[in-house]
C-alpha positions as a Python dict, from the first residue, in 0.01 Angstrom:
ca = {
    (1, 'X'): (0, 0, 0),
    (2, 'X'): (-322, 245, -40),
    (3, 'X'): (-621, 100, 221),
    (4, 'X'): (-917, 194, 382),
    (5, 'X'): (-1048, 129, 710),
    (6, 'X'): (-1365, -125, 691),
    (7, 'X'): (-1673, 100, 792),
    (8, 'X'): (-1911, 68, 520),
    (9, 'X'): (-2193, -217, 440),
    (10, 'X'): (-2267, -360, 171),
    (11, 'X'): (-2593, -167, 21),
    (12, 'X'): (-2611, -21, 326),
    (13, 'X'): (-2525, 332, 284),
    (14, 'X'): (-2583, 516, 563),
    (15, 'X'): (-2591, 927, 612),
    (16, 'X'): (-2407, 961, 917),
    (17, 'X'): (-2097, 733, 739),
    (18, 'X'): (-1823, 1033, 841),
    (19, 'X'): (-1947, 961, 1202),
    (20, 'X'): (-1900, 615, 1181),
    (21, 'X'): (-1600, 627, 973),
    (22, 'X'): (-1409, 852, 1250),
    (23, 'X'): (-1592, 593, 1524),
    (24, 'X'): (-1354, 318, 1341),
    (25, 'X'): (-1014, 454, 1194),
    (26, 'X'): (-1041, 677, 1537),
    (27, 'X'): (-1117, 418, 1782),
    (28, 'X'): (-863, 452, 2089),
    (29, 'X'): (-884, 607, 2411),
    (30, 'X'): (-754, 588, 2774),
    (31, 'X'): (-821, 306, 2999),
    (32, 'X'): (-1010, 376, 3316),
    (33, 'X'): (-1252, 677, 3380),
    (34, 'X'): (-1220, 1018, 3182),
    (35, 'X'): (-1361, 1249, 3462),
    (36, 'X'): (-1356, 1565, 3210),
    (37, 'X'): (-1172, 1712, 2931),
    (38, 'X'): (-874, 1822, 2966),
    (39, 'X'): (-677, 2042, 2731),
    (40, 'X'): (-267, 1987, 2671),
    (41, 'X'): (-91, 2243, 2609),
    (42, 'X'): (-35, 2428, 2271),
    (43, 'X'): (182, 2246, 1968),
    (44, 'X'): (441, 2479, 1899),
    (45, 'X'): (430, 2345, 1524),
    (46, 'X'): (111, 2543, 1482),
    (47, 'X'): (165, 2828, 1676),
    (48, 'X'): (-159, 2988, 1859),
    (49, 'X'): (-394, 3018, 1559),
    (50, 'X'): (-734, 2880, 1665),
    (51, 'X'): (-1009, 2845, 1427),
    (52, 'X'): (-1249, 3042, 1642),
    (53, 'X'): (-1122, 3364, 1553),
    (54, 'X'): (-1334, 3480, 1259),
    (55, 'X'): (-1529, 3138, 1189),
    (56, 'X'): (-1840, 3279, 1091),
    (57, 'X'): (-1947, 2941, 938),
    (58, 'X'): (-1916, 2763, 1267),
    (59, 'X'): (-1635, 2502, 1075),
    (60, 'X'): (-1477, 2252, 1298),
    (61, 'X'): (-1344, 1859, 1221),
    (62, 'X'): (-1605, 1654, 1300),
    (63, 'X'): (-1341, 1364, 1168),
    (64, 'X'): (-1010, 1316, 1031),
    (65, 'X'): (-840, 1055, 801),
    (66, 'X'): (-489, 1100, 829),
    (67, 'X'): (-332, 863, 603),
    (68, 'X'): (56, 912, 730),
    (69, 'X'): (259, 1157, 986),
    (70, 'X'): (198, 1484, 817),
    (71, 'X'): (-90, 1457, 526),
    (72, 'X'): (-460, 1357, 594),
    (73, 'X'): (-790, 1430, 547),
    (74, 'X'): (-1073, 1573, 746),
    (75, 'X'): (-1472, 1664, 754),
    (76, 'X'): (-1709, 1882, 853),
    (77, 'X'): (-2096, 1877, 895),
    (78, 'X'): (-2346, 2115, 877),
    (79, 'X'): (-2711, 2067, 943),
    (80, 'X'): (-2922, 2387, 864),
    (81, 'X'): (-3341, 2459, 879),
    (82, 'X'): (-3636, 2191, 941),
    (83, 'X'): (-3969, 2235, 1144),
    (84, 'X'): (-4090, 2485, 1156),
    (85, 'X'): (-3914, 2613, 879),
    (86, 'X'): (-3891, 2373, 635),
    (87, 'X'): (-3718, 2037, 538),
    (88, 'X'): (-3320, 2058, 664),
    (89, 'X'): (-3034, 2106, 441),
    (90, 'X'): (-2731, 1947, 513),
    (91, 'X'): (-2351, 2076, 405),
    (92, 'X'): (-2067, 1811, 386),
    (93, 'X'): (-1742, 1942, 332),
    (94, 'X'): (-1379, 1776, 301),
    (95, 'X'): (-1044, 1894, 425),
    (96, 'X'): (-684, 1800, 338),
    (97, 'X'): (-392, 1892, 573),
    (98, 'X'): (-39, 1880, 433),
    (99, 'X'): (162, 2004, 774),
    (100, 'X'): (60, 1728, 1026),
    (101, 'X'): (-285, 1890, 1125),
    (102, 'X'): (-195, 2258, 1215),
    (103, 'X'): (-367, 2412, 866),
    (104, 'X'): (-687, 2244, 639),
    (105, 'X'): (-744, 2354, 334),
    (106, 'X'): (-1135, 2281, 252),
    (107, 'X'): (-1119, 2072, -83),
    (108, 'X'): (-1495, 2016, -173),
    (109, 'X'): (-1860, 2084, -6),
    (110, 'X'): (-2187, 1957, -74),
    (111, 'X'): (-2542, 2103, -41),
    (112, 'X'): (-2822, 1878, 1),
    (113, 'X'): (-3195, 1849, 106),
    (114, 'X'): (-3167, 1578, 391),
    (115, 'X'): (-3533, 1413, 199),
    (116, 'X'): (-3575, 1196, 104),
    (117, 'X'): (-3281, 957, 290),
    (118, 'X'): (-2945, 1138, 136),
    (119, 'X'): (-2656, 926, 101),
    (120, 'X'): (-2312, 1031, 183),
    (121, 'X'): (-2002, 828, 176),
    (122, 'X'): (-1633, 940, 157),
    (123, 'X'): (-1339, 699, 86),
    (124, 'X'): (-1008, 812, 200),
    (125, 'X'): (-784, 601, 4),
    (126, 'X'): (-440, 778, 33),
    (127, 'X'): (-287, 1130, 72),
    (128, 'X'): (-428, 1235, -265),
    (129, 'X'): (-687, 997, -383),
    (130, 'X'): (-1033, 1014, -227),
    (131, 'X'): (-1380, 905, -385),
    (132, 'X'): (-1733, 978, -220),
    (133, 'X'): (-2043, 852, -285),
    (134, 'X'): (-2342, 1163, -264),
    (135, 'X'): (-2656, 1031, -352),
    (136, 'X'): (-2613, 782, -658),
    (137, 'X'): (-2371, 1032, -793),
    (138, 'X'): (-1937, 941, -747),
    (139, 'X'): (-1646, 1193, -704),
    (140, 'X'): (-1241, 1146, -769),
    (141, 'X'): (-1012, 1314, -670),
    (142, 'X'): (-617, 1233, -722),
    (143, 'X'): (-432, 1540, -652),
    (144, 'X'): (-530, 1569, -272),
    (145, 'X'): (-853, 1786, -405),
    (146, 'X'): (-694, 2042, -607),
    (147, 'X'): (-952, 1921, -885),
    (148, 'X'): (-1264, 1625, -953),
    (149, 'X'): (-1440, 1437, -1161),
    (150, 'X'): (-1730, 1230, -1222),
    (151, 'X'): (-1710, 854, -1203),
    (152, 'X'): (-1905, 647, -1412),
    (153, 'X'): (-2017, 262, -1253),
    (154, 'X'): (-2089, -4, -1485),
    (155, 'X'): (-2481, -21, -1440),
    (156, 'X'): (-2769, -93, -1656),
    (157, 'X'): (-3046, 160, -1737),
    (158, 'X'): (-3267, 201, -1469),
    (159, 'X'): (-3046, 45, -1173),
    (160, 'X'): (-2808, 220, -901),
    (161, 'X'): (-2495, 52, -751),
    (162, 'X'): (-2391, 162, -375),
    (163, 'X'): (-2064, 73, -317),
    (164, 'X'): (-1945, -144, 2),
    (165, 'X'): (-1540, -161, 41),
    (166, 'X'): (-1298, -3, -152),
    (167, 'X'): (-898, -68, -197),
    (168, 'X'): (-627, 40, -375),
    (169, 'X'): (-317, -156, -378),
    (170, 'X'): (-132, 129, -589),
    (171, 'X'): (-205, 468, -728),
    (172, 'X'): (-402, 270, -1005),
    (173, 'X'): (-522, -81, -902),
    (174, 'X'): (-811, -58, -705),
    (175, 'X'): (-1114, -303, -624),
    (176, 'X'): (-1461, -233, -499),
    (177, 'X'): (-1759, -417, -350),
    (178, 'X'): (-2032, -283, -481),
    (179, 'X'): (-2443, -404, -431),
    (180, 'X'): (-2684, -326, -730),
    (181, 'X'): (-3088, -270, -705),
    (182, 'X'): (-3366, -142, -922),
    (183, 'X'): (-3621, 31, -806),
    (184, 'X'): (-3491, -34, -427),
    (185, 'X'): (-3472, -366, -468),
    (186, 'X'): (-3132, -544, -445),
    (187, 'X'): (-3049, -756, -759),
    (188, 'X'): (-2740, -888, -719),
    (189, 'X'): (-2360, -826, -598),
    (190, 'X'): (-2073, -755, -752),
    (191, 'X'): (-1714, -678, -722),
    (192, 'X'): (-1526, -375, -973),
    (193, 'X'): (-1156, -311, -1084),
    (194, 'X'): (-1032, -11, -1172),
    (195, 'X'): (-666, -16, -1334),
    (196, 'X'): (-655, 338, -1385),
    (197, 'X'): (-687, 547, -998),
    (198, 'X'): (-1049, 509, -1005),
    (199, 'X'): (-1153, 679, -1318),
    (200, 'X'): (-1374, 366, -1468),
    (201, 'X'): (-1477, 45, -1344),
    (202, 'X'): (-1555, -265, -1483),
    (203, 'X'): (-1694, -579, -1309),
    (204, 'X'): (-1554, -865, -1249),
    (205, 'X'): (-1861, -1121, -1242),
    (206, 'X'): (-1670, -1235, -920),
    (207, 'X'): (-1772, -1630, -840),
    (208, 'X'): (-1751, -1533, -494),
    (209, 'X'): (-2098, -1688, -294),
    (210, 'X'): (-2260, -1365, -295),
    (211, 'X'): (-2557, -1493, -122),
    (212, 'X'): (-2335, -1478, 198),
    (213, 'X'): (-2297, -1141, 91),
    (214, 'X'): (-2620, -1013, -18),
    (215, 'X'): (-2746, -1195, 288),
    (216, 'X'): (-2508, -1020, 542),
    (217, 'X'): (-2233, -762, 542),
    (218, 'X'): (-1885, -728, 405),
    (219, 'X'): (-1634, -581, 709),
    (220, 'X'): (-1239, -610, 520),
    (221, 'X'): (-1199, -595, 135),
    (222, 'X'): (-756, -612, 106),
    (223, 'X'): (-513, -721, -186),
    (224, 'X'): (-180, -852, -82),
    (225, 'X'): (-103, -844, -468),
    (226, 'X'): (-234, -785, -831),
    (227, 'X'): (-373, -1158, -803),
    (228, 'X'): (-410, -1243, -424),
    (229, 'X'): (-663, -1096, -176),
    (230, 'X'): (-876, -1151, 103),
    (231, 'X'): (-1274, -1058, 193),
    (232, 'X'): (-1399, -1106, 509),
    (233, 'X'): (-1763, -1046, 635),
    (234, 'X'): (-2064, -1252, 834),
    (235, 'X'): (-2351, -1362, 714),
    (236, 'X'): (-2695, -1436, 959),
    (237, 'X'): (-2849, -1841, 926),
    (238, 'X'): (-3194, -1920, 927),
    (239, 'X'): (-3234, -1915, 1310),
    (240, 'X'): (-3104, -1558, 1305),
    (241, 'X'): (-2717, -1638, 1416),
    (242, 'X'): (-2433, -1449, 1294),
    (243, 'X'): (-2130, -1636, 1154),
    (244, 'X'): (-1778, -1470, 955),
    (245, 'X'): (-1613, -1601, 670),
    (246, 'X'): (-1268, -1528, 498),
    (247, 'X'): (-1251, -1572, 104),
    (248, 'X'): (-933, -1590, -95),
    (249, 'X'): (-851, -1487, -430),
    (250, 'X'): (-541, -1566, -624),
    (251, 'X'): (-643, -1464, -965),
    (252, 'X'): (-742, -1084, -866),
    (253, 'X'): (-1115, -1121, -763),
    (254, 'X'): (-1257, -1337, -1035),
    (255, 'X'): (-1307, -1641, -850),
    (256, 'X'): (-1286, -1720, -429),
    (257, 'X'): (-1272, -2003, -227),
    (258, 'X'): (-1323, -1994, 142),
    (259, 'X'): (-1063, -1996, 422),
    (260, 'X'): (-1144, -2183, 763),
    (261, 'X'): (-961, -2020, 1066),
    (262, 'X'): (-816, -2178, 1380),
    (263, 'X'): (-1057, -2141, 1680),
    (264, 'X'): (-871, -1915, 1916),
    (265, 'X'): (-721, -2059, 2252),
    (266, 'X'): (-1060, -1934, 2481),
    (267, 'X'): (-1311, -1893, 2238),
    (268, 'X'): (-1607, -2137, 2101),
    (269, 'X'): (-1567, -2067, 1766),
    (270, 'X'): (-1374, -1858, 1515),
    (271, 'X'): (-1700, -1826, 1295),
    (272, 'X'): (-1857, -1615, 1604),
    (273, 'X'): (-1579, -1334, 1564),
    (274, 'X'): (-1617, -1009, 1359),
    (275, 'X'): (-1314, -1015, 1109),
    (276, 'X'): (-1186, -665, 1021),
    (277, 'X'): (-943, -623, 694),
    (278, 'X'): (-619, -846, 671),
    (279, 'X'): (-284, -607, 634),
    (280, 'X'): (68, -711, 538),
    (281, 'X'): (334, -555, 653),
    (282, 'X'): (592, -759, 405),
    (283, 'X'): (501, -979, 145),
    (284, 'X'): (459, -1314, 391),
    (285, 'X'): (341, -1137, 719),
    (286, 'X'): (1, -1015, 784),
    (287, 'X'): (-277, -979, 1044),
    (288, 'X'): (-619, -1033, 1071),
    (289, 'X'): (-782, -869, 1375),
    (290, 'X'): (-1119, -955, 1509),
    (291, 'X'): (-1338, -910, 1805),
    (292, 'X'): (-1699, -1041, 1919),
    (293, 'X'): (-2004, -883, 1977),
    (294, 'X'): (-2164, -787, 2317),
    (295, 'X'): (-2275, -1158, 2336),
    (296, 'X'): (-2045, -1307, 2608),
    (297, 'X'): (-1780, -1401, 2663),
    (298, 'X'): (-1656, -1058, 2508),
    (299, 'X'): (-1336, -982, 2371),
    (300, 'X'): (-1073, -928, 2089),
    (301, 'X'): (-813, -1191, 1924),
    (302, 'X'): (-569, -1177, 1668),
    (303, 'X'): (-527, -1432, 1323),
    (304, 'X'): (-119, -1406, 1204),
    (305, 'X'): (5, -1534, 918),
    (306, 'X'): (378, -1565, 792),
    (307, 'X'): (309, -1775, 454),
    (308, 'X'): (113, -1495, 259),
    (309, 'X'): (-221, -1539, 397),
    (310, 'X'): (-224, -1891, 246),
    (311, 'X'): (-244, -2032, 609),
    (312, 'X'): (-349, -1841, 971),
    (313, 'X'): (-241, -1911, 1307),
    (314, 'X'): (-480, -1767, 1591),
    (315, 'X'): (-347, -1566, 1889),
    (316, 'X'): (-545, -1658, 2226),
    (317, 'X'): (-859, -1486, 2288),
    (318, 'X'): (-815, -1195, 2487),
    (319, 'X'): (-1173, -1134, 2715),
    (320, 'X'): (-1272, -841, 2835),
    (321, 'X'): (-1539, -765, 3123),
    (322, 'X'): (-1745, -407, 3263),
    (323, 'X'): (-1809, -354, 2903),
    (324, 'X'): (-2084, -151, 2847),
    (325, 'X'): (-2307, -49, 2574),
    (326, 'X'): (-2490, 327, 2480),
    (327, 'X'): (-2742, 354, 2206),
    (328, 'X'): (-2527, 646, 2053),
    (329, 'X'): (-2154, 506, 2093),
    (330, 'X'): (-2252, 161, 2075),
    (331, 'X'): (-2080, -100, 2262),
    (332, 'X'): (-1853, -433, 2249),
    (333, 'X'): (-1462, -379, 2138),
    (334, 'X'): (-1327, -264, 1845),
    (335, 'X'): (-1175, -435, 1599),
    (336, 'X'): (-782, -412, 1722),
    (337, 'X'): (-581, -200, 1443),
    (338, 'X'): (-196, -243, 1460),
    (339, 'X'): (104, -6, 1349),
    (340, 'X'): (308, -267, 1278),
    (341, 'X'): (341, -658, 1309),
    (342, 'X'): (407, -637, 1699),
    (343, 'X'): (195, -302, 1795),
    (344, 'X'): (-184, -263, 1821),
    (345, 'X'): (-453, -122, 2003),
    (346, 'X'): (-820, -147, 2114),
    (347, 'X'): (-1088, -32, 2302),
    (348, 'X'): (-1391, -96, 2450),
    (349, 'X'): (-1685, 77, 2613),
    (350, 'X'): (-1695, -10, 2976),
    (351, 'X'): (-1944, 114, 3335),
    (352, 'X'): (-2118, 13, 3542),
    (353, 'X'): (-2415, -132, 3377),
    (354, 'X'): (-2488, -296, 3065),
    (355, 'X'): (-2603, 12, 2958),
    (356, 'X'): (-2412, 282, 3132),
    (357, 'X'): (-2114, 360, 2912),
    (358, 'X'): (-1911, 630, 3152),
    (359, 'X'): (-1527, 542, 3026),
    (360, 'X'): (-1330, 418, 2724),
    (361, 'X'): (-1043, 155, 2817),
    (362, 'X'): (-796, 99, 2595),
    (363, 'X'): (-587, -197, 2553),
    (364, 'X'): (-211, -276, 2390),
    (365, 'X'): (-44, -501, 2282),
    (366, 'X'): (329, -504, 2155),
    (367, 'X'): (399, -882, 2102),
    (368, 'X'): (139, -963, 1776),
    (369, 'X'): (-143, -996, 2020),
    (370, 'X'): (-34, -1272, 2218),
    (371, 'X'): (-83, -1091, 2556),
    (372, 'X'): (-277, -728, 2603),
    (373, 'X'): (-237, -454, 2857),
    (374, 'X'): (-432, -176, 2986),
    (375, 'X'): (-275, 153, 2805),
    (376, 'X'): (-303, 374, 3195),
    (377, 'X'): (-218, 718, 3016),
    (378, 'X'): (-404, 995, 3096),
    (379, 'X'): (-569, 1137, 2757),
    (380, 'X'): (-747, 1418, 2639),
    (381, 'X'): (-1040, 1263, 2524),
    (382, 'X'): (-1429, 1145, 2661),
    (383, 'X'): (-1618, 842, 2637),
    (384, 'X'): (-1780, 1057, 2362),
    (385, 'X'): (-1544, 1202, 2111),
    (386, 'X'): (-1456, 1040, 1778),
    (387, 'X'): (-1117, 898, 1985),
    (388, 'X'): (-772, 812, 1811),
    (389, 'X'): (-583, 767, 1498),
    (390, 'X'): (-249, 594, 1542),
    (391, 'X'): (-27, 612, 1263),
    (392, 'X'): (317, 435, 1379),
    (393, 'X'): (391, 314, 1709),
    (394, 'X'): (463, 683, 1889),
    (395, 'X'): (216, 917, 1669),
    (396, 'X'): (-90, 944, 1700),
    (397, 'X'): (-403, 1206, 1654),
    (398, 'X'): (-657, 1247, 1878),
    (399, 'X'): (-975, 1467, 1810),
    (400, 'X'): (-1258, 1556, 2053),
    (401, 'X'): (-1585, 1770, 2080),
    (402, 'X'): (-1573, 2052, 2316),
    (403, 'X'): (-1952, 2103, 2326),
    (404, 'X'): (-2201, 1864, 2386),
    (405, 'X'): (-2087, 1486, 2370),
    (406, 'X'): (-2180, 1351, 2074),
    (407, 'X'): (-2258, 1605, 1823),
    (408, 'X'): (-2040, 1629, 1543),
    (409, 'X'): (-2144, 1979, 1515),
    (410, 'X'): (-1989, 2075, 1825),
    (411, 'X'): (-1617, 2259, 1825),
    (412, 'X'): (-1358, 2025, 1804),
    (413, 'X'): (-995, 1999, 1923),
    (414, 'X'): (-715, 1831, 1756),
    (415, 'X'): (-403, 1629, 1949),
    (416, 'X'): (-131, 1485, 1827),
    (417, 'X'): (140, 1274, 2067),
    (418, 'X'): (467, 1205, 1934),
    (419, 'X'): (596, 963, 2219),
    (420, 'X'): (287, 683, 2191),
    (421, 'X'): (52, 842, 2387),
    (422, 'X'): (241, 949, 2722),
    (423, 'X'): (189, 1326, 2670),
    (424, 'X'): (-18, 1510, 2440),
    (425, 'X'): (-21, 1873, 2245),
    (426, 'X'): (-296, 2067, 2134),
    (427, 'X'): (-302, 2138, 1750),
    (428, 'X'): (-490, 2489, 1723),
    (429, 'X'): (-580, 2433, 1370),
    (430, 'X'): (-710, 2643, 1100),
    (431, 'X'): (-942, 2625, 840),
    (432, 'X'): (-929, 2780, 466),
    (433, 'X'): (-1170, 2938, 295),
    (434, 'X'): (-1387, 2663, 83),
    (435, 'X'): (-1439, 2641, -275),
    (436, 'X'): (-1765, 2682, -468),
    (437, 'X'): (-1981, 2477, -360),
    (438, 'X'): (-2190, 2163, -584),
}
């Protein structure tokens, strides 16, 4: 199954999407206080290349994507000129490593003026398929970035279409939200197919009640099969509160009808959560994380299902206090990700204050979210840095900045752990040369 983490809104496209996209697939670290940064030791699987030597270019991850144990993808930013000199330029370029992390090969780079508003969002959809948005324009890649095309969305003359979520259940089927203006005005929503790896679209006049979605924000788009699939998202009322809601397809997106979930063992209501993306891991067993806002009483719970999503059954709701929120990391937990039906993680910002965020704590369960426990490794990692990737139940990638906290511009290191998290190894990566860039 091909999927991508939820990070994008619908007609919402936002510039700094990489940051936010390795602020959600990447979104574990250690529990308690992070005094400094500290630096394992070197990976023997790379050896003791750094990219320092020779980088010219100043290129360092600013995020990575890895989609299994050994193949991923990564990015890196570069924001040039402005006052005095003139209006900034920024450079977005994409990575793919094949050998676990230890060598990226840059796959694609864009040059843009950063005025008026530039749009850039990449969607890592597997090992070798990728599309990104760069302002109105679409890119496809299905050999890992070897070579790309243009993609073509089913639009009228005169109007634009951002897309929202995107998922591919294969190496052909795909589905994507999509929101489409005129002029900067929104129109209407829509969701798109694609039976052949993202090459064309066409839309499916979906009957699901997009003014819940036009109104609000899509946050899981997932397809259990070529017929049945979820979309979750919230949607503000008229006095300004925010309430979720879970659709179900069984015909492939054409038409929806809405799913009410148990209120968790807790919590007030299961409409106040933030629902992330549903994932099976057979046929009849799924899970649907979710977490609240920084509105108490704040914390995470867990939605299980052993029917095929036909039915839920909610986990009790796990609060968390000390959390803490900072106008650049944000604040409230993250929406738990799992490894596997029993494993997954969390985190939270916590301090002090409300608004002194001075540690990450991270959370872990191994029972399907039932019960949670404070993960008390020591990790590599500040409140700051992008975080964690885990990709089974013992490996996992960590990257962080080693300049100034957050700046995605800053040198980065790479970990990986191979025993879930107990001890850690420093990846001294390398970068490749880039192609031409567009």
């Amino acid at each position: 199954m091909i999927r991508i983490s939820p990070f994008s809104l619908v007609c919402r496209p936002c510039f700094f999407c990489f940051l936010l996209l390795s602020l959600v697939l990447l979104p574990f670290t250690a529990c308690g206080a992070i005094a400094s940064h500290v630096t394992p030791p070197s990976d023997p699987a790379c050896g003791e290349s750094a990219p320092r030597v020779n980088n010219v270019d100043q290129r360092y991850l600013s995020s990575i994507a890895m989609q299994n144990e050994t193949t991923g993808w990564g990015q890196n930013y570069i924001q040039k000129g402005g006052v005095p000199s003139g209006v900034p330029t920024a450079q977005q370029t994409l990575l793919h490593t094949t050998d676990g992390g230890c060598h990226w090969k840059i796959v694609k780079s864009w040059k843009y003026s950063m005025e008026p508003s530039p749009t850039f969002s990449p969607f890592f959809l597997s090992a070798s398929l990728a599309l990104v948005y760069v302002n109105g324009d679409f890119f496809l890649t299905r050999d890992a970035g070897d070579s790309w095309s243009s993609v073509t969305l089913p639009v009228a003359a005169g109007q634009k279409a951002f897309p929202g979520q995107i998922f591919f259940l294969n190496s052909h089927l795909g589905w994507m939200s999509a929101a489409f203006s005129r002029e900067g005005v929104l129109q209407f929503s829509d969701l798109l197919r694609s039976t052949d790896g993202g090459t064309s679209w066409t839309r499916l006049h979906s009957a699901l009640p997009m003014s819940l979605v036009d109104q609000g924000r899509i946050t899981g788009l997932s397809m259990r099969s070529e017929t049945s699939g979820w979309i979750t998202g919230s949607s503000h009322d008229s006095d300004g509160r925010e309430h979720s809601w879970i659709f179900l397809t069984h015909d492939g997106g054409r038409s929806w009808h809405e799913q009410r979930l148990p209120c968790p063992q807790g919590y007030v209501s299961s409409q106040l959560l933030v629902l992330g993306q549903p994932r099976f891991f057979s046929a009849r067993d799924g899970i649907l994380p979710a977490s609240t806002t920084l509105t108490p009483p704040v914390g995470i719970s867990i939605f299980i299902t052993h029917d095929g999503g036909e039915s839920w059954q909610s986990q009790p709701f796990f609060p968390i206090t000390n959390v803490a929120f900072n106008p650049e990391l944000g604040g409230g937990p993250r929406i738990p990700t799992f490894t596997d039906l029993s494993t997954g993680w969390s985190s939270v910002l916590t301090g002090a204050g409300n608004d002194t965020a001075d540690s990450l704590s991270l959370l872990r369960t191994t029972d399907g979210g039932r019960s949670w426990q404070p993960f008390d490794q020591q990790l590599p990692v500040r409140p700051s840095d992008p975080g964690f990737q885990f990709i089974t139940d013992r490996v996992a990638f960590a990257l962080a900045y080693t300049g100034d906290p957050v700046n995605f511009q800053s040198p980065s290191e790479l970990y990986r752990t191979i025993n879930g998290g107990k001890t850690w190894t420093t990846l001294r990566y390398t970068i490749r040369e880039m192609t031409p860039i567009v």
